[in-house]
C-alpha positions as CSV (number, residue, x, y, z in Angstrom):
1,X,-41.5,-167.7,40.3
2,X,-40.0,-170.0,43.1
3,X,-37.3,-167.3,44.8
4,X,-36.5,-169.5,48.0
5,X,-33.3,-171.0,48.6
6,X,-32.6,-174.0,50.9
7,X,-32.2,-173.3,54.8
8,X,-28.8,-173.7,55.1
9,X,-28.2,-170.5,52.7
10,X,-23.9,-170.3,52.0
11,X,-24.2,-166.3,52.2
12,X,-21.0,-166.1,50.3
13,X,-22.6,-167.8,47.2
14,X,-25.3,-165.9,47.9
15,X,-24.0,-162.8,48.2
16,X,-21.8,-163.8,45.0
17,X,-24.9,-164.8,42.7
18,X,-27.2,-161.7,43.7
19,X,-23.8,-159.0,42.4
20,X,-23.3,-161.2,39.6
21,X,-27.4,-160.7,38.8
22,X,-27.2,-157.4,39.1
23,X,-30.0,-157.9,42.5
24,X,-27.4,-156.8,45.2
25,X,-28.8,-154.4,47.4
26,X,-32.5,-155.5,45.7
27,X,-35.2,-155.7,48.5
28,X,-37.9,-158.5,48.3
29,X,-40.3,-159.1,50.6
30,X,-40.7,-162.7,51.5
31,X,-44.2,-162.9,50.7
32,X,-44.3,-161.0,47.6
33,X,-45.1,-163.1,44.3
34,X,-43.4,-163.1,40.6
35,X,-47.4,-160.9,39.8
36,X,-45.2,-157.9,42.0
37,X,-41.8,-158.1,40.1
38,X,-41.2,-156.9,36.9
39,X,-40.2,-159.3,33.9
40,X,-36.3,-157.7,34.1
41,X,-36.5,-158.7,38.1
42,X,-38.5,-162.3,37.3
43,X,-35.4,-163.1,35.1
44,X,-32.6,-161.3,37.3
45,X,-34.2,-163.7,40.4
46,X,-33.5,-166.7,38.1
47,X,-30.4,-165.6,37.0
48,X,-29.4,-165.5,40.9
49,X,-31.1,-168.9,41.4
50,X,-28.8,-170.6,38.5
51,X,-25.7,-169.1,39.9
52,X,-26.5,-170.0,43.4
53,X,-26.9,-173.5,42.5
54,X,-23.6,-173.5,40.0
55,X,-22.0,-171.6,43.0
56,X,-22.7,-174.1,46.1
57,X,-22.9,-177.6,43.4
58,X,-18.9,-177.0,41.8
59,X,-20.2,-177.6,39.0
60,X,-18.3,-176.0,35.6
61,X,-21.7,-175.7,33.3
62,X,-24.1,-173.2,33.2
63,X,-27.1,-173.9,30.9
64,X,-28.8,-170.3,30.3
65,X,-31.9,-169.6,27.9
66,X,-32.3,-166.0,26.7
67,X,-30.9,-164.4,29.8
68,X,-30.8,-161.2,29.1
69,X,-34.4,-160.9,27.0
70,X,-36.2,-159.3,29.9
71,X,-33.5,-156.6,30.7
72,X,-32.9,-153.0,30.1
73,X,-29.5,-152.4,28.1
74,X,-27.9,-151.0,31.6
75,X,-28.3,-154.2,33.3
76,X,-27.7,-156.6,30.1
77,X,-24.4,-155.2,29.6
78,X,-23.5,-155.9,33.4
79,X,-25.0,-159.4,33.6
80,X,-23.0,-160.1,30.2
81,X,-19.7,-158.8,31.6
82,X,-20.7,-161.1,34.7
83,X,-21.1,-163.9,32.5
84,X,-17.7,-163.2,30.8
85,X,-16.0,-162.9,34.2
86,X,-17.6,-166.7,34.8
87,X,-16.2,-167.9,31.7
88,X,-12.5,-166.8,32.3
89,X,-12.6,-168.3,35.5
90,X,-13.5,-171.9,34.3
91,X,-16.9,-172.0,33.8
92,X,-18.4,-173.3,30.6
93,X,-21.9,-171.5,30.0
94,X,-24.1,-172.2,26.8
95,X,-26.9,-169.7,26.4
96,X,-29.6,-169.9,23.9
97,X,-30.1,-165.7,22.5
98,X,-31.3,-163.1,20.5
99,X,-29.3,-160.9,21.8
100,X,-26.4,-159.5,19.5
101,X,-25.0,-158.1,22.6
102,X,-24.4,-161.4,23.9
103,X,-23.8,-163.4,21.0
104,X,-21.2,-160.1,20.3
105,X,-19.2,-161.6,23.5
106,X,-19.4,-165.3,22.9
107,X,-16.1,-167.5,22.4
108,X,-18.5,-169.5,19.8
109,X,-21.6,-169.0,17.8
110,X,-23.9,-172.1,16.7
111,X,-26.9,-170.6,14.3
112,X,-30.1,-172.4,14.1
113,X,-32.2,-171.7,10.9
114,X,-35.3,-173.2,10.2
């Protein structure tokens, strides 16, 4: 898993995207590799990579796929509310789940069936 950031780091968006993630206060050491995190921390980093990016671009759309799979029901329930905050502040995010916990808090649902 690719957990660097550029070197000019905006430690506001940073800071912002590691709460939101539910990683603030989470210690990695620089050389450590994705084999040393657990799949709940794999995601949480990618989680905080995605909002770091949405943070620093402006952008208003956040793409997400299944972005709470990996993660206990603690830490689901605060990334969702996260998520929840983003949307009433503007942001439009489309997530592909499984999760009824997410899809519970969605403005709209879209079912696939095959």
């Amino acid at each position: 898993t690719n957990i660097c950031f550029d070197a000019d780091v905006d430690q506001g968006s940073l800071h912002k995207a590691l709460d939101l993630a539910q990683l603030a206060g989470f210690e990695l050491d620089r050389e450590a590799s994705s084999a040393t995190l657990s799949g709940g921390e794999i995601q949480r980093v990618a989680l905080a990579r995605a909002l770091y990016r949405l943070f620093t671009s402006q952008q208003k759309l956040l793409l997400l796929d299944e972005p709470t799979s990996q993660l206990d029901s603690l830490n689901s329930s605060r990334v969702i509310q996260g998520l929840r905050e983003l949307v009433e502040s503007g942001i439009e995010i489309v997530a592909i789940s499984h999760s009824a916990q997410l899809i519970e808090q969605a403005d709209q649902v879209v079912r696939i069936e095959h």
